[in-house]
N, C-alpha and C positions, 0 to 999 in steps of 0.2 A: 398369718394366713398362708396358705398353701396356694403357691405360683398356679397350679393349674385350673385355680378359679379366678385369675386376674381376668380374665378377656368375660368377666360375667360381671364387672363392677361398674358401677355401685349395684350391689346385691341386697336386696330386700327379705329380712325373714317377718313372717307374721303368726301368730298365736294367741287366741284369746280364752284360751281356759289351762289353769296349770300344767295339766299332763303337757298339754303342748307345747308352752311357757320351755318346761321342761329338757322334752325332746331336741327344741332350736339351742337350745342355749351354748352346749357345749358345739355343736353343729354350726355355729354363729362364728366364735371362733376360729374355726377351722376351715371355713369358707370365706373369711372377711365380711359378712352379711351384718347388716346394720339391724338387728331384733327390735319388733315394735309391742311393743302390750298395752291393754287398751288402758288408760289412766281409771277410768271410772269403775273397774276391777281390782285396782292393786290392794286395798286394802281387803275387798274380797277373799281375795285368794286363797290367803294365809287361814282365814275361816272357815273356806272351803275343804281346805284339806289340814286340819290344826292337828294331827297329830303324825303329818308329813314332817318329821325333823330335818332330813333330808333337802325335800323341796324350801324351808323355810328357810335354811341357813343359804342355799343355792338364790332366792328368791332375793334375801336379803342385800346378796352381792352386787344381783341387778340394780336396785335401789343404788348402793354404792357407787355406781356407772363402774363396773368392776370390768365389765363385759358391755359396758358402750348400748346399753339400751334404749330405747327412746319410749315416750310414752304418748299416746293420742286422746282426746278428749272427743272428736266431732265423730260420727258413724262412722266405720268402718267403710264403707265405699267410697265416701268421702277421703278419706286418709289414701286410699289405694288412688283414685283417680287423682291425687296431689302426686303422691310416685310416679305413678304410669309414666310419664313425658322423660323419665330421667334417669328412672332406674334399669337396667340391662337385662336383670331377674329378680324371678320371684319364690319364694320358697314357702307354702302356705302349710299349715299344720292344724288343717279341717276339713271339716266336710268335701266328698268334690263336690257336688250339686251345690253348697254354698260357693264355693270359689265360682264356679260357671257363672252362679247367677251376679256375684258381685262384680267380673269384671268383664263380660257380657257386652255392655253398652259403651267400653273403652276399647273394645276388639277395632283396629282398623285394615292390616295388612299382614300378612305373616311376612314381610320382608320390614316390616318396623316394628310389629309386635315384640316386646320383651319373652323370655321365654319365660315359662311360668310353669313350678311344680309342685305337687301337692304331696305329703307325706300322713302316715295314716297315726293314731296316734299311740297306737300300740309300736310303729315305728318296724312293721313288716315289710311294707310294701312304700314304695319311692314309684308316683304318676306322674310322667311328661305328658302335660297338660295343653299347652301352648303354644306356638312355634318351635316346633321340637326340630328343625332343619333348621333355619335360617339363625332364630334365633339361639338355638342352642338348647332345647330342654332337653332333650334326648340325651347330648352329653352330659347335661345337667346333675337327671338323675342316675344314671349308670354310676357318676363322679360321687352323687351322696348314698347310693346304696350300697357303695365297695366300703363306704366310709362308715356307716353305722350298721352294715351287714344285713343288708336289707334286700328284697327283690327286685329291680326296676321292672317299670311296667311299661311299654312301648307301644303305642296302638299304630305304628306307618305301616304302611303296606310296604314300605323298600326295606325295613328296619328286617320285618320278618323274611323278606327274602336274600338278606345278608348281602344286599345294595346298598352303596352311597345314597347319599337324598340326591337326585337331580342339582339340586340350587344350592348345595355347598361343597358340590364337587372340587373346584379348583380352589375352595377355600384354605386350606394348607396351605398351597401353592403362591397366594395371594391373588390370584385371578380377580377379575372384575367381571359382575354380571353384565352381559348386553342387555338389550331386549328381547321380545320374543314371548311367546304363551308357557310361559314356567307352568304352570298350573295345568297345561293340556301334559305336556310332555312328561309330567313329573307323573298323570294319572296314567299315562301309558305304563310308564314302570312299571307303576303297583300292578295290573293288571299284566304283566308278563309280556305285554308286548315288545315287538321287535322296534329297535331305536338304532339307527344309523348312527354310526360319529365319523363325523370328518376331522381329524387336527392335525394343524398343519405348523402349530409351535406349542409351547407348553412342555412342561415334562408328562410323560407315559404314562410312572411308577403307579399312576393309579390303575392303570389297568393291566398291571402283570397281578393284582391281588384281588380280581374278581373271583365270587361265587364260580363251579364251572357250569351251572347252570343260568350262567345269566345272560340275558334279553338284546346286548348288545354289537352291534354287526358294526366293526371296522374298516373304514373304505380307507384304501391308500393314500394318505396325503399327499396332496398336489407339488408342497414342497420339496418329497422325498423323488420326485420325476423330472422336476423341472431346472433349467441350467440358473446358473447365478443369478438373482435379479439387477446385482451391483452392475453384473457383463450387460445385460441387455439393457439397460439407463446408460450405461458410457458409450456403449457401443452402439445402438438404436438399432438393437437386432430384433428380431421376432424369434420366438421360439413357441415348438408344438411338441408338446407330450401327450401323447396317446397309447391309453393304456386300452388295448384290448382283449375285454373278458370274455371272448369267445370262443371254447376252443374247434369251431369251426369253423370261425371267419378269424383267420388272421393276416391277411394282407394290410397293410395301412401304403397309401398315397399320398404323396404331398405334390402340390400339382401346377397348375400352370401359373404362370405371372403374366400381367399384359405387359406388351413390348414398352411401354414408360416406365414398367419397375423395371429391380435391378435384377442380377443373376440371381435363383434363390437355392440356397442349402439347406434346403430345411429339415431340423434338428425331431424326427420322429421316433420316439420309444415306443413299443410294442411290449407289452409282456400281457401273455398268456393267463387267468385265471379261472373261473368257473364256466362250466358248458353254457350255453346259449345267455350268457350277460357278458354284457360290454358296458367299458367306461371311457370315455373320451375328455380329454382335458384338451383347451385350448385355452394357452396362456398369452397375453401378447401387451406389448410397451407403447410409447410414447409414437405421434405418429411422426412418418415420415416412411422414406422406402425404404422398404425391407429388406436384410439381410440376412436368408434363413439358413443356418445350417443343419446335416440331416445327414442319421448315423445307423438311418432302414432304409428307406426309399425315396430319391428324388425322380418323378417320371415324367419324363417326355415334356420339357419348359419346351413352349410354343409362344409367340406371338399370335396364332392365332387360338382358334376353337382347341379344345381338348374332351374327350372322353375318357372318364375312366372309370374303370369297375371295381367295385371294393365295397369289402365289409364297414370301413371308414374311412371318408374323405376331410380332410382339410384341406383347404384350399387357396386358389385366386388371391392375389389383392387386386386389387381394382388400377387402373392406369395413372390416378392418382395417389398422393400420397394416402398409407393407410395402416394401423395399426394393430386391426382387430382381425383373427385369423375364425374363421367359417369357411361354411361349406355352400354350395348350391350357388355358385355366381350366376350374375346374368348369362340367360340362353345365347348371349354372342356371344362368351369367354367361356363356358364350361356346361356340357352335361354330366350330372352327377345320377350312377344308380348305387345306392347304398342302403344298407338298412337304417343307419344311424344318419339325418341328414342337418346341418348346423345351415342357418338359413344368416345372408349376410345382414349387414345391418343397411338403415338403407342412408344414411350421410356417406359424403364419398370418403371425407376427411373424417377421421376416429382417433382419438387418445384416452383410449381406457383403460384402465389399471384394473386386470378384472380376471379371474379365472371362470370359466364355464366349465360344468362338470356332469355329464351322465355318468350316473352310478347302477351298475348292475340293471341295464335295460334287459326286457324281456327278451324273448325270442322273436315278436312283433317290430315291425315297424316303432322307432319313437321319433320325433321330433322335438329338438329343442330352441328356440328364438332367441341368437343373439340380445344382449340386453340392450337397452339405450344408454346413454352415458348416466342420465341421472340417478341409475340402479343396475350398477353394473355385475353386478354377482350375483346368478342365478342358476340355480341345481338342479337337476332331474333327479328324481333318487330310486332307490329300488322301491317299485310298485308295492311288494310284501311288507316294507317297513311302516310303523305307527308315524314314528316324530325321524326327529333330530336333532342333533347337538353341532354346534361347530363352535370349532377351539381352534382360535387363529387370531393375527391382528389385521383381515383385513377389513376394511369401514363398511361392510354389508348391511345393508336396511331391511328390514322385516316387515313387510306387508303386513298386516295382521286385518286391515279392515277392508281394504277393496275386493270388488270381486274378481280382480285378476289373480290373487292369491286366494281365493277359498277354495281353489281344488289343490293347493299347496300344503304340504305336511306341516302338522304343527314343530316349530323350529325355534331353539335359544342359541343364543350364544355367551361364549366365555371368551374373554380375554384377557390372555397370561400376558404380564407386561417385560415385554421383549424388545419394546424399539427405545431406543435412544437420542436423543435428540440436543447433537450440538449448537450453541447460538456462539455466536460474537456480535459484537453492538458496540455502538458509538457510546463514551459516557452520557448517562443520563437519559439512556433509552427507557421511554415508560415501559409498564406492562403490558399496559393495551397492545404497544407496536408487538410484542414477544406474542402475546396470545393471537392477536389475528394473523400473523405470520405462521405462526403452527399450524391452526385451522383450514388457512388457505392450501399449504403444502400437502396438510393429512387430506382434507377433501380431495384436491387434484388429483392425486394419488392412490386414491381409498383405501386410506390409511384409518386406524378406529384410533382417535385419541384416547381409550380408556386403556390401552397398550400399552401407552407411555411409561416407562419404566423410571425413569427420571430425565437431569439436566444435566449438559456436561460444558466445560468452559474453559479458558484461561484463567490460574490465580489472581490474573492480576484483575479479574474480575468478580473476585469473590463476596466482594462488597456492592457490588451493581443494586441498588436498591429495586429495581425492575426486576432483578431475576429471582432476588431472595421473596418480592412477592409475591412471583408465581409460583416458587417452589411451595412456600408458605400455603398459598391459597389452595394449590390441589395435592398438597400433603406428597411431595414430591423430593428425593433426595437432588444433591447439588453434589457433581464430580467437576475438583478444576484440578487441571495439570500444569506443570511448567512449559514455557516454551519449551527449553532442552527437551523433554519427552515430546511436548508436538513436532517439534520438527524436523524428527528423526523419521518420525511416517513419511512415504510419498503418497500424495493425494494427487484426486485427478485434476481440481480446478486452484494450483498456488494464486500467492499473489503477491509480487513483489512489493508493493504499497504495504500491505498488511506486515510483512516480514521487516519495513524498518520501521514500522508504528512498535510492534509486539516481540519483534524477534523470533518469528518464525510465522511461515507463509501461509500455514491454516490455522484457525482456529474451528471454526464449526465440525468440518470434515473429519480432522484428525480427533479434535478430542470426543467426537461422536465414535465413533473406531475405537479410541481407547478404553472409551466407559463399556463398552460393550460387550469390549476383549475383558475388561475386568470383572465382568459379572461371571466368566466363567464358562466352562465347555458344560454343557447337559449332563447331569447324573442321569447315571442308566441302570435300568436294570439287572440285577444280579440275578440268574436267572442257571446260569452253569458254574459254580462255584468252583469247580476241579479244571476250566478250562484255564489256560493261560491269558486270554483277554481280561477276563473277570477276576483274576489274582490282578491285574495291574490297576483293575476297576475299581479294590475294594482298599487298594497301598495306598489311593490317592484319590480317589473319587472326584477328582478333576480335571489332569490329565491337559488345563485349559495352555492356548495361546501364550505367549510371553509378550504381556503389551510393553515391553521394552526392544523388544526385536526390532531391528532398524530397515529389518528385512519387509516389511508387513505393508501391503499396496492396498487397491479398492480389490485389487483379484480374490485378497483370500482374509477382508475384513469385514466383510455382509455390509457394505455400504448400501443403501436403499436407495438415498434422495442424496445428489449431490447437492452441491452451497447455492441456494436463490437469499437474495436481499430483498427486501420488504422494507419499505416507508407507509406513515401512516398522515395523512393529510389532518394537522389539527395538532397532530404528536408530537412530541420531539424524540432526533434520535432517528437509530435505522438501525436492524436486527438481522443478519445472515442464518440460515437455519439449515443445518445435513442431518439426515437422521441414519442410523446406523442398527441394525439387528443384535440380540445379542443371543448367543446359542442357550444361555441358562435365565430364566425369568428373574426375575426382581419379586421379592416376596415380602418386600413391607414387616416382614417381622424379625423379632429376635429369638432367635432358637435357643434350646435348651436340651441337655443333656440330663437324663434321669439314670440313674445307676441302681438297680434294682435289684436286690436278694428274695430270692422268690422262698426261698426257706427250702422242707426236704422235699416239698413237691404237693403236697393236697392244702386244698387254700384254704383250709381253718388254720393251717399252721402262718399263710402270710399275713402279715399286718395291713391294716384296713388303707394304711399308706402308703403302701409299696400296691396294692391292687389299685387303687385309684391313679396310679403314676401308670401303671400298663392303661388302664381304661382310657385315660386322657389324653395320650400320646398319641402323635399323627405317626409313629413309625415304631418300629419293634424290632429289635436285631438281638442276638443269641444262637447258642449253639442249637440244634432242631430237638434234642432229646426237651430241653428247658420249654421251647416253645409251644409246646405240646402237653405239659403239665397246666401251661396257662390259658389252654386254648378256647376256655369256657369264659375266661375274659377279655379276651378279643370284640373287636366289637367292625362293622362291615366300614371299606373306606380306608382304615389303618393299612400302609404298608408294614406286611411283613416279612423277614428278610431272615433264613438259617443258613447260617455259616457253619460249616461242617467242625469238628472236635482239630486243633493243632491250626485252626485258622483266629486266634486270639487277637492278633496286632492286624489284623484285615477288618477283624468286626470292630476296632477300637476306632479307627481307622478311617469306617465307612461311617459310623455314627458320628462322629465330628466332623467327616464333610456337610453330610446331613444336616448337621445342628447349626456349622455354619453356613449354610443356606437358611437358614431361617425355622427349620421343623423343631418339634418339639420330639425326641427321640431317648425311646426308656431300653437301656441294654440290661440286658436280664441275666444275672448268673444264680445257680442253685445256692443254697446256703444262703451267707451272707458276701455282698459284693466286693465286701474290703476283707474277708479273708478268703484266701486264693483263688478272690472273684475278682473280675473284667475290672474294678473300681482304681484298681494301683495303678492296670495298665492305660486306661484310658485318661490319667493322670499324668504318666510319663508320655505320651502320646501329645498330652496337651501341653508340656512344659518345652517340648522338643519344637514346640510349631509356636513360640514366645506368643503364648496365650497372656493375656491382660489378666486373667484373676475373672474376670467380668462377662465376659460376652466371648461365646457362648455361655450362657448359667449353668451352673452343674446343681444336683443335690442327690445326694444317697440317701439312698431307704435302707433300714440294716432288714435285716432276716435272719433266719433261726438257721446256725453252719451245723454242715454236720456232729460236731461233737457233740453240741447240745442236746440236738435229737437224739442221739444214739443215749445219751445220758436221759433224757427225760425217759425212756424204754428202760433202763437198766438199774433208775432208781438216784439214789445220790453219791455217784461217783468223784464231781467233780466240785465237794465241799470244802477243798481245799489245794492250796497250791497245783497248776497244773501247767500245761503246753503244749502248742501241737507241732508236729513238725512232718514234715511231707518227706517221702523218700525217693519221685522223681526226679531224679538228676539230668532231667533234658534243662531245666535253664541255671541247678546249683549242683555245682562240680559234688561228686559225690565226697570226696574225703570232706567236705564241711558239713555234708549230712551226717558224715560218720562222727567229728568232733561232738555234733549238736547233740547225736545219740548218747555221747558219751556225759556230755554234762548235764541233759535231762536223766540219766540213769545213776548217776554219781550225787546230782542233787535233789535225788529222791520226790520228783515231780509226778502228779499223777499224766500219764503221758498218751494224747492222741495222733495216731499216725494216720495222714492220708496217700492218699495213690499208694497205697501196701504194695500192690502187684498188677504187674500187665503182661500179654500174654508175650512179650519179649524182656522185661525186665522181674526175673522172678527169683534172686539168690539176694535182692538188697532186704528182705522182709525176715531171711534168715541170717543175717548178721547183724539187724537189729537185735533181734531177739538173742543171740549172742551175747552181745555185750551189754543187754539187763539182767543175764542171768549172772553176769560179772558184780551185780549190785544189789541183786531183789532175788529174796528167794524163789526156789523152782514153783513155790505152789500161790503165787503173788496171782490174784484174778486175773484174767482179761477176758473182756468182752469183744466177740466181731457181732460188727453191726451193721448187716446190708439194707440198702433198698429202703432206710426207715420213714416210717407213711407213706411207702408207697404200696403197689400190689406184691408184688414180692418180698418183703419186708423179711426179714431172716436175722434173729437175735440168738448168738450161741455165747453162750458163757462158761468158759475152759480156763486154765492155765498156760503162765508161760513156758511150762515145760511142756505142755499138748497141745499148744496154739495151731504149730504147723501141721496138726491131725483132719482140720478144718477147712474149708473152702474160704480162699482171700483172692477178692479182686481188686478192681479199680472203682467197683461199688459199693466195695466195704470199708468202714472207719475201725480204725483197730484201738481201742480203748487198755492201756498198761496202769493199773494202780501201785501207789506207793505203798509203803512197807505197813502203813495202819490201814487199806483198806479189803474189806472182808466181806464176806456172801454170807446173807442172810434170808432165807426161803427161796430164793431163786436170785433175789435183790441183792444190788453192790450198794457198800453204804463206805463213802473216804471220812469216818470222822472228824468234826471240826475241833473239837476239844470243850466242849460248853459243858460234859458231862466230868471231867476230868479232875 
């Protein structure tokens, strides 16, 4: 079975009259599909088409269980509604109106529906049928039309505008869907409308490979404005970023405190973006008095009244303690004239973990209402936008029914699982205590548990029957470390007690910090390949932390939640819990590396398995000439990434950071990959970084190298002994070029040479030819063979006494015959000797 239909199993194929029988069989195969035929037929069949030799000895096998058939006896809807509940996909090889109608009345959700394709039986055309996003048909049939050379037929409205689906966007990524009106948001797409994204964790890469016509308006992440979250939880400081998109109003204030707060510094960013829109963020922490600092404007602190004027105000805290930073304090502490006006909340006391965001406000007046605690994350967004996407972990709730949200934009969310979550626990802590300790912390904090990236610990807790539960139960990996590595961190809350239980002072803190640090620094887009950031981008694609560094504090660990303990009345045991960010997502999957020979360039020459490995792959790296040959099998969603020509061990490089991340990534060379393609090197690449054999998975696709081509042009050249050998000596010292020359000319090999000439290496193509004239007579054929199958395509066939008469580049294969081979109407033919 081909790996790129594991995540479709258990795969269903169906067929109930031969042709169709037919079509699955070898298709079955090849996609791991379990083929059904209807029992009550089998002996049919054979009558049906009795002078089918073919279909009979094929038919025969099934019978054998040669090919793992299965046969059904009850109706055919019957047999499908027993699948439905279990199988992943469907592959039907009938009617569509019959498929519709059979499986019609088992339709329940396209977030559970299997995906479901239909194939025609002349075997033209390949229908995603079904949950073509969610479930997968879409990829389904692209993956069997590459495969049996067929047309896939796509009916999404994103598909035709070379959009991601909405709702399997962060699927690569391993993202987890929030809630939210998927189905409103998703119909905006298709209609062209305009969709705001906020993200504020997750990787990019999906959006350096949009359509340049697409629908989508990026608002500046809160995170990329705002100061450490770790500083403000240790330090109980407030902090305001304020981004103003006016470029008329750009004054920002930060304003008075009442004489019971403290001094405030408060920390205001200002950046400039579109004429008359502005966006205001106001971030703010745990309560107690504030401590703001501020790197635009602190004005005029009073004890008493203040006025101030401005295009945005944040403001006030109130005389008691308080967390939440707005605008428009009570008429005794503040006049505010503003256009933008954030209204306070009205408890004196606040702890909310919550960003407030207007996005792109009009030129108008807007107003936006601090949230209550119970819902604390609430957006203004640009009037002109349809929906919205938000891609972040924090625990935002979705109104969807009341009517305080029906003038609110329809809104999903995705969460990339980025937070970490160390425990330490007494032996014998249940799960209960671990899971309601999570829950309490993430609520408090408006944290989304679907974020959760996984669990991190001490080894000596690796056996906790309570944590292997919970890992167990929500499909969650388990990091423990040694003391020695925990206690080389400084965390903010030690604990001497814990340090002579465990031998070192944190467990939750620290080894939440470490797992985090190990997930890695964010792969980034490759976007300038010639600049010098993006060469160090592509050497290493990670670039991350060293979680052994002794140096590494809460300042520069993305520490979130320091360590709270939890008891659970009824439980046993007590649970400490610190959660920790990590700059790269956790992606729940095992990546793979596809090595791909795309052949001389027009895809009747690639094999149906090397296009189905481009099709299938969440990413695409190759030199840009190569990318561009394959552009017609691309498909929308796939990164893709061209590494300019003398960047070979950067693309090797960036595909295996890739892969070990978790993507599925197919590098693509012309030819075939394992001769003088990316395949050797991304082998020595992998042997260098003591790869396991296993993980990341490799598999090569061969393709047709250029010799071949050129010989399939020239007729039968290469019937007998032959060899290629290259004449760049940028990675093989030229005197071994010249040995090699000499023993392919000496032992009378029919002989293909690449990289002939470049426009700086152009005297090694005439000392070749040198010393074959030392071996093979002056009038011995050779064929140059440029461009073959492609547009320029240019076959000249001379000698090697008149070779250097001709035009030789770095696009030409230069074909030498031995001493038996001879032109025959324009054809080279090397005899094999069967005539003889």
């Amino acid at each position: 079975m081909n790996q790129l239909f594991a995540s479709f199993q258990p795969l269903v194929a169906i067929a109930t009259t031969p042709s169709g029988a037919r079509r699955l069989q070898s298709l079955s195969q090849t996609t791991g599909a379990t083929l059904w035929l209807p029992e009550s037929k089998a002996s049919k069949m054979e009558q049906e088409s009795p002078n089918d030799a073919q279909f009979d000895v094929q038919f025969d096998a099934q019978f054998d269980a040669q090919f793992d058939a299965q046969f059904y006896s009850e109706p055919l809807k019957d047999r499908i509604a027993h699948l439905w509940p279990v199988a992943r996909g469907f592959i039907f090889c009938l009617a569509a109106g019959a498929v519709v109608r059979l499986i019609a009345p088992l339709l329940q959700d396209k977030s559970r529906d299997p995906a479901v394709v239909v194939i025609d039986e002349t075997g033209k055309f390949v229908i995603s049928l079904c949950s073509g996003h969610q479930g997968g048909a879409d990829r389904l049939a692209r993956l069997i039309a590459a495969q049996i050379g067929a047309t896939p037929i796509l009916t999404g409205a994103s598909a035709g505008q070379g959009l991601p689906g909405i709702d399997i966007l962060g699927n690569p990524f391993g993202w987890r869907r929030g809630q939210g009106d998927w189905t409103g948001v998703s119909a905006a797409a298709a209609r062209g409308e305009l969709i705001e994204v906020i993200q504020e964790a997750g990787s990019t890469l999906w959006q350096q490979h949009l359509p340049e016509n697409h629908s989508f308006y990026f608002q500046i992440p809160e995170s990329d404005r705002e100061t450490d979250l770790a500083d403000n939880l240790a330090a109980d400081k407030l902090s305001l970023a304020t981004d103003n998109q006016s470029a008329a109003n750009q004054s920002v204030t930060s304003v008075n405190q009442s004489a019971a707060n403290p001094s405030v510094n408060s920390s205001v960013t200002s950046a400039n973006q579109s004429a008359a829109n502005q966006s205001v963020t106001s971030v703010n922490q745990f309560a107690a008095n504030q401590s703001v600092n501020s790197s635009v404007t602190s004005a005029n602190q009073s004890a008493a009244n203040q006025s101030v004027n401005s295009s945005v105000t944040s403001v006030n805290q109130s005389a008691a303690n308080q967390s939440v930073t707005s605008a428009n304090q009570s008429a005794a502490n503040q006049s505010v004239n503003s256009s933008v006006t954030y209204v306070n909340p009205s408890a004196a006391n606040q702890s909310v973990n919550s960003s407030v965001t207007s996005v792109n406000q009009s030129a108008a007046n807007q107003s936006a209402a601090n949230p209550s605690a119970a819902n604390p994350s609430v957006t203004s967004v640009n009037p002109s936008a349809a929906t919205k996407i938000l891609i972040g972990f924090a625990g935002a709730k979705l109104a969807s029914n009341s009517k305080a949200s029906e003038a609110q934009l329809p809104t999903v969310q995705w969460y990339p699982r980025v937070l970490w979550v160390g425990i330490g626990c007494e032996r014998g802590t249940s799960k209960a205590v671990m899971e309601k300790a999570i829950a309490q912390v993430f609520q408090a904090n408006n944290l989304a548990e679907e974020a959760i990236a996984g669990i991190a610990t001490i080894d000596l807790k690796a056996d906790e029957v309570g944590l292997l539960e919970l890992c167990q139960e929500r499909d969650l990996p388990l990091r423990v470390f040694s003391a020695e590595r925990l206690r080389s961190l400084s965390v903010p809350t030690p604990s001497e007690i814990v340090n002579k239980e465990v031998g070192t002072p944190s467990v939750a803190e620290a080894a939440a910090i470490l797992a985090a640090l190990e997930a890695g620094s964010a792969i980034v887009p490759v976007s300038n390949p010639n600049s010098p950031e993006n060469s160090e981008q592509a050497n290493d694609g990670q670039n991350s932390k060293d979680p052994n560094d002794s140096k590494l504090t809460t300042q520069n660990s993305n520490l979130l939640i320091t360590k709270q303990i939890f008891r659970l009345e009824g439980q046993p045991g007590a649970a400490t819990i610190a959660v920790s960010r990590g700059e790269r997502e956790y992606t729940g999957r095992e990546g793979k590396l596809l090595l791909v020979g795309i052949g001389p360039g027009q895809l009747e020459q690639m094999t149906p398995a090397a296009q189905m490995a481009i099709t299938g792959a969440d990413a695409i790296i190759g030199y840009s000439l190569y990318i561009n040959l394959i552009s017609s099998l691309l498909r929308p969603g796939q990164i893709v990434e061209s590494l300019p020509i003398a960047w070979e061990r950067q693309r090797a490089e960036r595909a295996i950071a890739l892969a070990n991340w978790g993507l599925t990534v197919a590098v693509v060379s012309s030819g075939d990959a394992g001769i003088y393609g990316m395949a050797g090197l991304v082998f020595e690449q992998l042997r260098a970084q003591n790869w396991d054999g296993k993980t990341p998975g490799v598999e090569v696709f061969p393709g047709i190298t250029a010799l071949q081509a050129a010989a399939s042009r020239l007729g039968a050249p290469l019937m007998h002994d032959f060899c290629a050998i290259s004449l760049s000596d940028l990675l093989t010292p030229w005197p071994v070029i010249e040995k090699r020359l000499e023993a392919a000319a000496r032992g009378d090999f029919v002989t293909a040479l690449y990289n002939p000439r470049s426009q700086t290496r152009t005297e090694q193509i005439s000392v070749a030819r040198q010393i074959f004239l030392q071996h093979r007579d002056a009038q011995t054929p050779v064929a140059i063979a440029r461009s073959v199958y492609r547009e320029r395509e240019l076959i000249t066939i001379t000698t090697l006494e008149k070779m250097l008469d001709f035009p030789i580049d770095m696009l030409s294969t230069v074909l030498i015959g031995n001493q038996s081979t001879g032109f025959y109407e324009n054809w080279l033919i090397t005899p094999r000797g069967y005539l003889s």
